[in-house]
FIMAR-289409 format. One line per 2 residues: number of its first residue (from 1); their letters; for each residue z, x, y of N, C-alpha, C. Coordinates in steps of 0.05 Angstrom, whole numbers. Example, Ala and Ser with C-alpha at 12.3 -4.5 7.8 and 13.67 -1.06 7.14 Angstrom:
1> AS> 156 264 -114 156 246 -90 156 264 -66 ~ 142 257 -45 143 273 -21 157 258 1
This chain:
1> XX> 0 17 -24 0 0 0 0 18 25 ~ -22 14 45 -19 24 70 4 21 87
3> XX> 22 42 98 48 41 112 27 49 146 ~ 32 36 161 23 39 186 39 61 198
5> XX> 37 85 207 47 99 226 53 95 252 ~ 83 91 257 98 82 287 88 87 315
7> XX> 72 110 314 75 121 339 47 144 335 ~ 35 147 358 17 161 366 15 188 368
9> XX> 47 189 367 52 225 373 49 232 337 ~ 63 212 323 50 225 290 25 233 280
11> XX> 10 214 300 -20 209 289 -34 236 302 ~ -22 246 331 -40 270 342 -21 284 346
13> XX> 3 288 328 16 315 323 2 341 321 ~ 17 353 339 12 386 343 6 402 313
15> XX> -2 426 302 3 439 281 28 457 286 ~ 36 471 268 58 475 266 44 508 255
17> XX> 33 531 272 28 559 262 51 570 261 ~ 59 573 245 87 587 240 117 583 271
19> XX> 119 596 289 137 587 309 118 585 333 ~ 95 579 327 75 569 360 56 537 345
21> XX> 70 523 365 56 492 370 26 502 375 ~ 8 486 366 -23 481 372 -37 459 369
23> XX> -41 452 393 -47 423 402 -46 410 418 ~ -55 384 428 -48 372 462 -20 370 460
25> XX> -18 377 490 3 375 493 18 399 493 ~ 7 430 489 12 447 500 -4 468 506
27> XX> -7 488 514 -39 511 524 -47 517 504 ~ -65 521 512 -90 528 496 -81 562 485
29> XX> -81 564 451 -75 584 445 -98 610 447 ~ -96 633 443 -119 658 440 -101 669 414
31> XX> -131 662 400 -130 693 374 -149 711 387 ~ -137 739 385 -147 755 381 -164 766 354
33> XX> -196 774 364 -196 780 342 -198 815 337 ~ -194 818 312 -185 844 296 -202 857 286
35> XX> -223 865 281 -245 865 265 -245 904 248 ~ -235 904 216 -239 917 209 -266 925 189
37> XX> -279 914 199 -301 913 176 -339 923 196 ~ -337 943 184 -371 957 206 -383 942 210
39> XX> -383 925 187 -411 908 180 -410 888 207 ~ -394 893 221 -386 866 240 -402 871 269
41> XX> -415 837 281 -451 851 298 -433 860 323 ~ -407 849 324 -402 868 356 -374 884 353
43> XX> -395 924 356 -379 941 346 -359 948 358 ~ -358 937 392 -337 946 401 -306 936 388
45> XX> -308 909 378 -292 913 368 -271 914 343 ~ -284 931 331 -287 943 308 -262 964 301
47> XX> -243 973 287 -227 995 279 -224 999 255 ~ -224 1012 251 -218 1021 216 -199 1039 204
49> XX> -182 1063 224 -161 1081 210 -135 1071 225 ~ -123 1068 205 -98 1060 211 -88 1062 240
51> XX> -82 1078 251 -81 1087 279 -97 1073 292 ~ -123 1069 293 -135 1048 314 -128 1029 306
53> XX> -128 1018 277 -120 982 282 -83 988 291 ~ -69 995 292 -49 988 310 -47 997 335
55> XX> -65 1014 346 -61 1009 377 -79 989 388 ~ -96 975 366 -118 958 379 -99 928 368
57> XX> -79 921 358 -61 905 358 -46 905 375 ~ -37 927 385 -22 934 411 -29 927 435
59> XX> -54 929 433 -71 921 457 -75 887 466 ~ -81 884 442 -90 851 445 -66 835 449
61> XX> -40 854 437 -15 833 441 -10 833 469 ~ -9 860 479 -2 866 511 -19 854 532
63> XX> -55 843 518 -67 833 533 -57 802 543 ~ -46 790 516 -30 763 518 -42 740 495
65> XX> -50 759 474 -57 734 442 -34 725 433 ~ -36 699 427 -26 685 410 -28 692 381
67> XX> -31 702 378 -41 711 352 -67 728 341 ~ -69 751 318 -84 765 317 -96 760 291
69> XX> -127 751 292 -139 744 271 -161 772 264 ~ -143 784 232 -160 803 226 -182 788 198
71> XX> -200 809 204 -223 804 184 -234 825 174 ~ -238 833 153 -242 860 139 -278 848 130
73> XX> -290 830 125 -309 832 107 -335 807 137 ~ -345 820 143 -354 802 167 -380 778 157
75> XX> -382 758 178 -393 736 168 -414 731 179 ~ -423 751 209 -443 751 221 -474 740 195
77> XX> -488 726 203 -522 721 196 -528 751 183 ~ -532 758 166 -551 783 150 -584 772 169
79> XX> -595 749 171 -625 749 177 -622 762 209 ~ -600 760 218 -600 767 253 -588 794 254
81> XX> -563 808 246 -559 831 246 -555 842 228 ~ -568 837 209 -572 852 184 -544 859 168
83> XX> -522 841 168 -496 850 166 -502 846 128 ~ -491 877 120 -477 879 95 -462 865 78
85> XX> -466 854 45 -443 839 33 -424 861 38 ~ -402 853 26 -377 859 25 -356 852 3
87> XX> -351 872 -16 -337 863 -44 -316 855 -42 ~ -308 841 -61 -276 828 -62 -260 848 -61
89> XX> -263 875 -80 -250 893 -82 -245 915 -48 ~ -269 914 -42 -270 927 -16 -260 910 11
91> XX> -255 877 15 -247 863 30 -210 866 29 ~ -209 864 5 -177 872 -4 -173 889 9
93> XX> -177 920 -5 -166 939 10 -164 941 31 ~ -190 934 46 -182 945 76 -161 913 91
95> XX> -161 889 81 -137 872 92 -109 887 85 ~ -110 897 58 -79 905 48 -75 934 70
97> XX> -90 951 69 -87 971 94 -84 965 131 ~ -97 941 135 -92 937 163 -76 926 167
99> XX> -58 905 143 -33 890 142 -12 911 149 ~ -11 930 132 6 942 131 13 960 154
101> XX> -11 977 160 -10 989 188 -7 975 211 ~ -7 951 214 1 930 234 28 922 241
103> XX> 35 929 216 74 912 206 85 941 207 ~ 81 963 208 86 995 216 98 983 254
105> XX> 84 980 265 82 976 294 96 941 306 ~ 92 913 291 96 892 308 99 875 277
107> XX> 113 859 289 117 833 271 95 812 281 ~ 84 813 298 75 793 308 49 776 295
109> XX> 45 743 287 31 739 274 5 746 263 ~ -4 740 242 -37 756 241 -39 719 217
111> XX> -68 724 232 -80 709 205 -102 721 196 ~ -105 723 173 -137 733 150 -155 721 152
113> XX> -176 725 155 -199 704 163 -217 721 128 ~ -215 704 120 -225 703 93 -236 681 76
115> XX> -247 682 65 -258 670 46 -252 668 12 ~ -226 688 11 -226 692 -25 -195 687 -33
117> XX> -191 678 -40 -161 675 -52 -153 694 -64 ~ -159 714 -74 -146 746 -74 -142 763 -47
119> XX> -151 755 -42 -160 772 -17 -128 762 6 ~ -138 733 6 -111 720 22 -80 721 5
121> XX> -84 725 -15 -56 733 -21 -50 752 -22 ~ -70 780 -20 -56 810 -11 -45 807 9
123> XX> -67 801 30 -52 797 48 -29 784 70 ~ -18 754 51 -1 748 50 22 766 48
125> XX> 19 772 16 40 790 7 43 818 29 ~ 31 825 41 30 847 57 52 836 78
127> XX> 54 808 89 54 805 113 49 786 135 ~ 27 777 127 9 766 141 14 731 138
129> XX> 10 714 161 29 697 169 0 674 162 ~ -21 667 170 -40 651 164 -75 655 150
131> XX> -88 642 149 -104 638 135 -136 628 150 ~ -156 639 157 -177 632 171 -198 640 150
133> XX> -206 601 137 -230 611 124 -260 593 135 ~ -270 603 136 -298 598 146 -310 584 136
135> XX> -304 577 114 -328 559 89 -305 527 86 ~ -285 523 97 -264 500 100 -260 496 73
137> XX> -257 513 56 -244 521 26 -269 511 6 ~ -294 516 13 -310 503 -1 -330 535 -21
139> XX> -303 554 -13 -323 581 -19 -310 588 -55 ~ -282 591 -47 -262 596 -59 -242 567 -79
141> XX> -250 559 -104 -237 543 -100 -207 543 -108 ~ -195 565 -110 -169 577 -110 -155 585 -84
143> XX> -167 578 -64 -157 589 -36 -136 562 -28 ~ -137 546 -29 -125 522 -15 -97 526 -40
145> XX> -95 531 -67 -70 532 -75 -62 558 -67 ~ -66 579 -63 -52 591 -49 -42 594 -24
147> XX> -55 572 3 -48 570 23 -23 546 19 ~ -29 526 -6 -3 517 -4 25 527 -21
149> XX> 7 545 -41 37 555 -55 59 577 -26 ~ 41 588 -17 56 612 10 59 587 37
151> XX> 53 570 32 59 547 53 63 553 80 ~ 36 574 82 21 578 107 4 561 126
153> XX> 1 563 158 -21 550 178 -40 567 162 ~ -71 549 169 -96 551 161 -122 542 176
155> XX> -134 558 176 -161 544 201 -183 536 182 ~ -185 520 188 -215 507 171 -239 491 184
157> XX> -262 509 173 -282 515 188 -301 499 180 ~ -324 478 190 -336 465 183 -363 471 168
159> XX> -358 469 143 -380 487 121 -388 452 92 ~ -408 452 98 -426 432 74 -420 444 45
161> XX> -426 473 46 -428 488 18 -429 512 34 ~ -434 524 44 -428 549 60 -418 552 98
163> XX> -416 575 102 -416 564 131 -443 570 149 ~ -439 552 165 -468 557 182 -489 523 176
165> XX> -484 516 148 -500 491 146 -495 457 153 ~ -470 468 170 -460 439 182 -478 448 208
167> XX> -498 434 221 -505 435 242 -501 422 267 ~ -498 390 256 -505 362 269 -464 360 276
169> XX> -457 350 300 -432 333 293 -424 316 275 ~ -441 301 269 -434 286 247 -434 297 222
171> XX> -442 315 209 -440 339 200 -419 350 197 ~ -421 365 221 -389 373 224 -369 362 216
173> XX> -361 331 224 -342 327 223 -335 310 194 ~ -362 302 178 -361 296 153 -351 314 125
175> XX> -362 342 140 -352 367 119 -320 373 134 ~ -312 371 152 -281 371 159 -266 353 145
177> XX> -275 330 154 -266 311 123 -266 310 100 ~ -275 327 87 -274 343 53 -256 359 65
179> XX> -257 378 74 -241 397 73 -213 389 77 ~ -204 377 88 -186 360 89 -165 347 76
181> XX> -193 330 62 -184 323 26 -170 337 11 ~ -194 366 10 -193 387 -8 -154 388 -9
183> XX> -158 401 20 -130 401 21 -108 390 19 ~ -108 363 17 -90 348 11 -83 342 -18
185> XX> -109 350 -36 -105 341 -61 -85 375 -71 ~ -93 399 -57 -80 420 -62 -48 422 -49
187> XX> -52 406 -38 -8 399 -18 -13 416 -3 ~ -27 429 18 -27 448 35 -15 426 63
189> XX> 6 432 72 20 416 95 1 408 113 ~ -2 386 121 -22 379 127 -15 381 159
191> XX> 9 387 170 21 396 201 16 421 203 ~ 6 439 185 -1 462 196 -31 472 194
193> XX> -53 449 192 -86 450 193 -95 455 223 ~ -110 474 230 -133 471 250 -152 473 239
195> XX> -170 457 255 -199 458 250 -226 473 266 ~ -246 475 258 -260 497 272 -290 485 269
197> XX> -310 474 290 -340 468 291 -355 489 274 ~ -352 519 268 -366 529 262 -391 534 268
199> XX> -382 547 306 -414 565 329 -417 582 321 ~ -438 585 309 -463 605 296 -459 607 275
201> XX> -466 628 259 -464 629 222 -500 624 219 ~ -515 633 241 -543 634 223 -559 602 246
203> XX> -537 588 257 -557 557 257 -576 563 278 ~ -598 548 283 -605 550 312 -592 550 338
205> XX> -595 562 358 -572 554 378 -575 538 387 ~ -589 514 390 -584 486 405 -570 471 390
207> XX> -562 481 364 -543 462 351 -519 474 363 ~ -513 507 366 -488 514 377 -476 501 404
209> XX> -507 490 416 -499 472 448 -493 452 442 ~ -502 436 425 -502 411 430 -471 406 411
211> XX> -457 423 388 -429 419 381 -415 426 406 ~ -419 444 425 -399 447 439 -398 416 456
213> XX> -418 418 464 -428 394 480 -403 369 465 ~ -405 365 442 -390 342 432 -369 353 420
215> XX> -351 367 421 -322 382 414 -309 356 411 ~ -310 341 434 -276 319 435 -290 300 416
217> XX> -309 295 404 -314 284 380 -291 282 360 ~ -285 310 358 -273 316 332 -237 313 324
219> XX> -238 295 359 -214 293 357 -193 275 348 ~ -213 259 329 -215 232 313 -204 237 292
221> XX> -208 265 282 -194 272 258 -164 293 266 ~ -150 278 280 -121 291 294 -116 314 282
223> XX> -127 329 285 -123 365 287 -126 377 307 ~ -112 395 312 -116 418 338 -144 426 325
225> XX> -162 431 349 -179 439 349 -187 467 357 ~ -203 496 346 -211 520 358 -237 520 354
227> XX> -241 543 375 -283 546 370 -268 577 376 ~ -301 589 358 -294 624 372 -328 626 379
229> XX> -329 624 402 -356 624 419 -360 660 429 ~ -347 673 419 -336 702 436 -364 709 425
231> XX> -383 717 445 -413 745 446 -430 736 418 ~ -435 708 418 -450 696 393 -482 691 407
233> XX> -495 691 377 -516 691 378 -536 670 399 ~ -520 643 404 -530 626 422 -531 634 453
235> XX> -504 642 457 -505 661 485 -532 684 485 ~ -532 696 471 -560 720 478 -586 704 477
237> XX> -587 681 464 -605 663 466 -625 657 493 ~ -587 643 508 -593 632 530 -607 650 545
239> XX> -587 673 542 -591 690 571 -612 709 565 ~ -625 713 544 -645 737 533 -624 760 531
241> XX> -598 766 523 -587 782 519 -580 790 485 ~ -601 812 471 -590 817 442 -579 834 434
243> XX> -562 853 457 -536 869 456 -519 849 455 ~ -490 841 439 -479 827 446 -453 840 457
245> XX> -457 867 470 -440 878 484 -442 871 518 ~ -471 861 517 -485 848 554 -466 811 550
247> XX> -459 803 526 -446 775 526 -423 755 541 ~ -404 780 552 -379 775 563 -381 747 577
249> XX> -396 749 598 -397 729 622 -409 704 606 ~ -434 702 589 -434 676 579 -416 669 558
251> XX> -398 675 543 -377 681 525 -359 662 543 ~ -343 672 566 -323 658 584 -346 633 599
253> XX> -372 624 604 -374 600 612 -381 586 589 ~ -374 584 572 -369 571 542 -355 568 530
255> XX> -335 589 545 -300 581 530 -291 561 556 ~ -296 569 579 -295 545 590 -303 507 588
257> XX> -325 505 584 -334 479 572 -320 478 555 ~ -313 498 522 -302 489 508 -273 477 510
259> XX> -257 492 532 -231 482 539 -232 451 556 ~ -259 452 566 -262 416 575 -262 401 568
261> XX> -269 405 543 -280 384 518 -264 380 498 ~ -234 400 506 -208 393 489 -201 405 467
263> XX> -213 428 464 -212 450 443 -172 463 444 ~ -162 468 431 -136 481 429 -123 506 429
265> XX> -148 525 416 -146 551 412 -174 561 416 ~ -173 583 416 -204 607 426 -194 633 413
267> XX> -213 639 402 -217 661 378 -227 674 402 ~ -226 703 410 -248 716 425 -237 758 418
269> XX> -252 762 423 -259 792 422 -240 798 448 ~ -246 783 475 -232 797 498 -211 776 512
271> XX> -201 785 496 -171 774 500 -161 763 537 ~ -159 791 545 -143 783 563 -162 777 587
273> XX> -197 772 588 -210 754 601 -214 724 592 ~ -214 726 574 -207 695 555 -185 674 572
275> XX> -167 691 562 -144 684 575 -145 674 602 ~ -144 687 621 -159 686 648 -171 657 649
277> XX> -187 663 632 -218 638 645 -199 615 625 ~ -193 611 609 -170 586 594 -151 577 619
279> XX> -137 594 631 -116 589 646 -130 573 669 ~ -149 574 677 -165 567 702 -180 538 696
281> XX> -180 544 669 -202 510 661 -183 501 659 ~ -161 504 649 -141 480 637 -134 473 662
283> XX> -127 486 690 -114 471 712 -130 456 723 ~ -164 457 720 -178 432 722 -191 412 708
285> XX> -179 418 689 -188 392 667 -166 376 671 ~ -180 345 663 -157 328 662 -143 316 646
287> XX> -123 312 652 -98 316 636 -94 286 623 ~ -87 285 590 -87 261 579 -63 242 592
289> XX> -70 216 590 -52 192 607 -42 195 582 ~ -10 188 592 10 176 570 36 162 592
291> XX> 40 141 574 57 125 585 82 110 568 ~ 106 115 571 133 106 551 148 89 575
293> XX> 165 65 553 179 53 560 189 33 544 ~ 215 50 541 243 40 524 226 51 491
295> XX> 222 34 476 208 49 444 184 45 448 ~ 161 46 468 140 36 474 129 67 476
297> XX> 109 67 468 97 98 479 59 92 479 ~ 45 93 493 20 99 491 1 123 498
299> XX> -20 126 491 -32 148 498 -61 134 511 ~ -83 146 528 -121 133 532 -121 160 514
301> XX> -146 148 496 -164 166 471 -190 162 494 ~ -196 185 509 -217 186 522 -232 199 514
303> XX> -227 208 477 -254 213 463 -259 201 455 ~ -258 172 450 -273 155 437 -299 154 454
305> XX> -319 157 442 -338 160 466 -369 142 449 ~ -368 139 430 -389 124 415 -372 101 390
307> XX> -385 88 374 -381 66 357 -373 89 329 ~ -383 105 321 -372 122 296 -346 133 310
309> XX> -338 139 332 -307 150 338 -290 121 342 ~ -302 106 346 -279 77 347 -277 80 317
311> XX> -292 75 296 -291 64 275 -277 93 258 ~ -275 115 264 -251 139 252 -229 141 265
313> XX> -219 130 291 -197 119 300 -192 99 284 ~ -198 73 279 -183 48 262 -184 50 233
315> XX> -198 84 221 -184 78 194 -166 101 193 ~ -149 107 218 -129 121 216 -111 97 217
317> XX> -106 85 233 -91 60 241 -82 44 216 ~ -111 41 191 -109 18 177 -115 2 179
319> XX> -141 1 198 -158 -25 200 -176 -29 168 ~ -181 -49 159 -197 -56 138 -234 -50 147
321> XX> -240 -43 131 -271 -40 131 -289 -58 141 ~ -278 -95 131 -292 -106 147 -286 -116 176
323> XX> -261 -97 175 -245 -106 203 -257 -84 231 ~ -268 -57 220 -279 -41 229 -310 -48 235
325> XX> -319 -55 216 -350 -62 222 -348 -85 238 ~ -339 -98 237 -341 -122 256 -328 -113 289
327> XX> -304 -93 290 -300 -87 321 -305 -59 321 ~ -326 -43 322 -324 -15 325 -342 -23 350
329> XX> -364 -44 357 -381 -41 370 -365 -53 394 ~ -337 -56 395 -315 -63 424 -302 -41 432
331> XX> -308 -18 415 -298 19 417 -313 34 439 ~ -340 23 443 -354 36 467 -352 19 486
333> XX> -349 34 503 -348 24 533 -371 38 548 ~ -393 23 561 -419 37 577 -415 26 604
335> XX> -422 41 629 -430 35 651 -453 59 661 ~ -479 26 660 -504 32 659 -515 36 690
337> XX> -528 49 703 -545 48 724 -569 38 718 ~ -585 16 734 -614 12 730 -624 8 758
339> XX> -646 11 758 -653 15 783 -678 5 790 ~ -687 -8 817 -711 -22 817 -709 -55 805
341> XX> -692 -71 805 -694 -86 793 -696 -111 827 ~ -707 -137 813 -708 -155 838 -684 -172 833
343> XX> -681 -186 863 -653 -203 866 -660 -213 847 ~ -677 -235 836 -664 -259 821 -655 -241 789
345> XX> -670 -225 787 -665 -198 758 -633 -201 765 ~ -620 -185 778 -602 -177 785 -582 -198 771
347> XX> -585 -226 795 -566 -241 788 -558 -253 758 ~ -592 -259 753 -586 -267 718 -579 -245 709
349> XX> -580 -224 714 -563 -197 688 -532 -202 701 ~ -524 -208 718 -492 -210 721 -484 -242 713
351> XX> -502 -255 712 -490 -285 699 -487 -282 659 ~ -506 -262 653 -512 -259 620 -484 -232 622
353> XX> -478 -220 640 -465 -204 626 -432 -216 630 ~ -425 -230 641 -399 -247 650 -398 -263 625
355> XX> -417 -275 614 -418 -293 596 -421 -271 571 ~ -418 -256 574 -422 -240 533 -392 -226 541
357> XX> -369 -226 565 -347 -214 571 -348 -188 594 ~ -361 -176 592 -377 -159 617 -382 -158 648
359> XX> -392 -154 654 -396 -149 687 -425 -137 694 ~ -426 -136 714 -443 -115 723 -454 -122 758
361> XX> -447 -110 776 -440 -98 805 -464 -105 818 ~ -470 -117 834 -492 -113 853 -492 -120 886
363> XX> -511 -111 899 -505 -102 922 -502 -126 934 ~ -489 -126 965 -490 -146 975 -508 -173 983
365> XX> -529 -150 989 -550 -172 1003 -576 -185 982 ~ -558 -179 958 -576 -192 930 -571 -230 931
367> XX> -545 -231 938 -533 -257 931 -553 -278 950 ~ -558 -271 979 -570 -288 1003 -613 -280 995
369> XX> -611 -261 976 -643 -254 965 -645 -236 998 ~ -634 -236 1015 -632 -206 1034 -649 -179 1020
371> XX> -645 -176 1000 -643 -151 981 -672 -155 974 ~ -687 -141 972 -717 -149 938 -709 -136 922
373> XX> -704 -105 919 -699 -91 903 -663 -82 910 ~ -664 -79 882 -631 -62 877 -628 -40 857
375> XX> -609 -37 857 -602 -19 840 -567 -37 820 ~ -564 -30 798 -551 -58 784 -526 -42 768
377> XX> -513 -39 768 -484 -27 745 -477 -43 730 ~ -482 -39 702 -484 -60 680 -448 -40 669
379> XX> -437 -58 665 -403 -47 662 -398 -72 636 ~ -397 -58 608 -393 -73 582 -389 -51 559
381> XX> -382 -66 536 -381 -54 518 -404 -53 495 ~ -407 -45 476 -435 -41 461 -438 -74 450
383> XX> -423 -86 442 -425 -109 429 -423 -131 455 ~ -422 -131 475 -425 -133 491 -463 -141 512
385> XX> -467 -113 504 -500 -113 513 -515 -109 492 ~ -503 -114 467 -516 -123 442 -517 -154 445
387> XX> -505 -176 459 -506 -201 462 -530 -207 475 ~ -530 -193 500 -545 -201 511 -580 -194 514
389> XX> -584 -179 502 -610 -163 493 -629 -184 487 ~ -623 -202 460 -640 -221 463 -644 -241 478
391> XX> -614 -237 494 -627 -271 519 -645 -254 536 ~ -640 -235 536 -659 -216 562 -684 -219 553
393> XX> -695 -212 532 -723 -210 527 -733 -243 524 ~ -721 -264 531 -736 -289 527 -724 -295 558
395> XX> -724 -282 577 -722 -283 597 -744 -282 621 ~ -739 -285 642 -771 -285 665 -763 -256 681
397> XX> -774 -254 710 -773 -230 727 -774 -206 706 ~ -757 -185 710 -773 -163 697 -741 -157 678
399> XX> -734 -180 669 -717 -171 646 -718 -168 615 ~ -748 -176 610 -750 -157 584 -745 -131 586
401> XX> -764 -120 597 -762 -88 601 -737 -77 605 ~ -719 -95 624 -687 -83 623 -675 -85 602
403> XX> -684 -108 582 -665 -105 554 -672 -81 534 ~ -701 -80 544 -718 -59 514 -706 -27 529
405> XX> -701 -18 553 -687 4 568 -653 1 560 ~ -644 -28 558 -614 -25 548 -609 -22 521
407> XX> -635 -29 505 -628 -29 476 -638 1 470 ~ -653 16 481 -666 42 481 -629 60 485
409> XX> -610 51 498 -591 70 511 -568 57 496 ~ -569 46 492 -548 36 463 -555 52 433
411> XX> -581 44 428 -587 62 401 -582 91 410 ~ -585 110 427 -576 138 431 -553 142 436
413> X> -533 123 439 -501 136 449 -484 135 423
């Protein structure tokens, strides 16, 4: 039997990375990343003898990471920088060596960004406080009981069967949903999951734009959310840059957007400009409404932004399936501009949209026919200007064409 959850703060509970919260509701974290492995496309930052990876831990802590995500065996595209496999045996060693030389110098957290369940329990056993795998446990299928037997935080990365082949958001957020599963069927605490879009790994870069573009999508599935956008292949794209040492500057206006769009954490190479440009977006982004009184608490979900995020909001809630299909299309909310339209247009689109529950704004001197042309703010919800579509097209003045233009902008949102 479905038990409804009390309160909103359960439903978009923070994760729980060992003693640092990640999630709304507090800053946006930085991993640093660690990178012991050559094979990896940007060398700067790269270390490999003991001695460099702990003053290059040293560094990133002093720069101001939240945490230090090492990776011994790199995941870069082989078709783009030609990056090297990397053995299980050889991924080990060098995690069990940087673990160790790290814990020589700081306690301070590290997570393994891996893919192998040997691999993540050396380095457990070394030390090492979390778990970053790239393929959202779909590589390894022994990795998720060992993130729950050591009952470690874990990042999980949006991967179909590898990573890189989730392209589409919906995509994305369907293989997050396995992964998910995965995890729940393995008992991995489900308060200590982030999740990860997975920018670059091989895709085209307009798919890397267009996930960033829809990040707060993903916020349907109540996890803290990270992207690591740091000197990737979409940025050299944009800018014609295939050093990804020329990357810095488009790197930070991407971690920017990404912090707009409600991301929680940022993986990046440069720490303490990251940082910087995080601290600056977050004081202009805006800040989620919440409102209490007495046992009353609410939150606005101002990512609901289409009819598939209403309808993954209400089957957290416990809405029934046919209770979903029937109100997902009252989940979107549109306010349309149209333009060029004549008074008497005008008025019948504000008498059809009052009558399906709706609105829609027009200028003054429409009402006295003062006006010929206007411009019209159609203010409804999808089911809404799904009512009225067909009275429009058996309509006069030029309101077919406004329904076949409303029904054109409904099918794309």
């Amino acid at each position: 039997m479905f038990v409804a959850k009390q309160s909103w703060r359960e439903i978009m509970e923070a994760a729980n990375f060992g003693n640092l919260k990640i999630g709304d509701g507090f800053p946006v974290r930085i991993f640093g990343a660690l990178n012991i492995s050559p094979e990896s496309f940007y060398k700067e930052s790269v270390r490999t003898t003991p001695k460099e990876i702990m003053d290059y831990a040293l560094k990133l802590i002093e720069e101001g990471a939240d945490y230090i995500d090492l990776g011994a065996a790199s995941t870069a595209p082989p078709e783009i920088y030609g990056t090297r496999f990397v053995s299980e045996k050889m991924e080990l060693e060098r995690v069990v060596g940087a673990v160790k030389a790290i814990r020589e110098v700081t306690d301070f957290p590290i997570s393994i960004d891996t893919q192998r369940a040997k691999v993540a329990e050396a380095g457990l056993n070394e030390g090492a406080n979390a778990v970053n795998d790239v393929s959202g446990f779909k590589t390894d299928p022994q990795l998720p009981r060992i993130v729950a037997e050591y009952n470690v935080p874990v990042i999980l990365m949006a991967a179909i069967e590898k990573p890189g082949d989730a392209q589409k958001i919906g995509e994305v957020r369907e293989s997050l949903k396995k992964s998910i599963q995965i995890s729940k069927g393995a008992g991995v605490d489900q308060k200590k999951i982030i999740i990860d879009p997975g920018i670059g790994f091989g895709k085209p870069y307009q798919c890397d734009l267009a996930l960033i573009r829809d990040l707060i999508k993903l916020k349907t599935l109540q996890k803290p959310l990270t992207v690591a956008v740091s000197r990737k292949f979409f940025i050299g794209q944009i800018l014609g840059l295939e050093n990804p040492e020329e990357r810095l500057i488009g790197s930070l206006a991407a971690t920017t957007i990404a912090v707009f769009n409600g991301v929680n954490a940022i993986r990046t190479h440069d720490v303490k400009q990251a940082k910087e440009t995080v601290k600056v977006a977050e004081a202009i982004t805006k800040k989620t409404r919440i409102a209490e009184k007495n046992i009353y608490n609410a939150i606005e979900l101002d990512f609901l932004r289409d009819q598939d995020d209403g309808a993954e909001m209400m089957k957290v809630i416990g809405v029934s399936e046919p209770g979903i299909q029937m109100m997902k299309d009252k989940t979107a909310h549109h306010n349309i501009l149209v333009s060029n339209i004549s008074a008497p247009a005008a008025l019948s689109l504000k008498q059809h949209m009052l009558s399906a529950g709706g609105d829609a704004a027009i200028p003054e001197g429409v009402i006295d026919f003062e006006t010929k042309k206007c411009t019209v703010l159609i203010m409804g919800t999808t089911k809404q200007i799904k009512k009225i579509i067909p009275k429009l097209k058996m309509n006069y003045f030029d309101l077919p064409e406004i329904a076949e233009i409303l029904q054109d902008l409904i099918q794309e949102s």
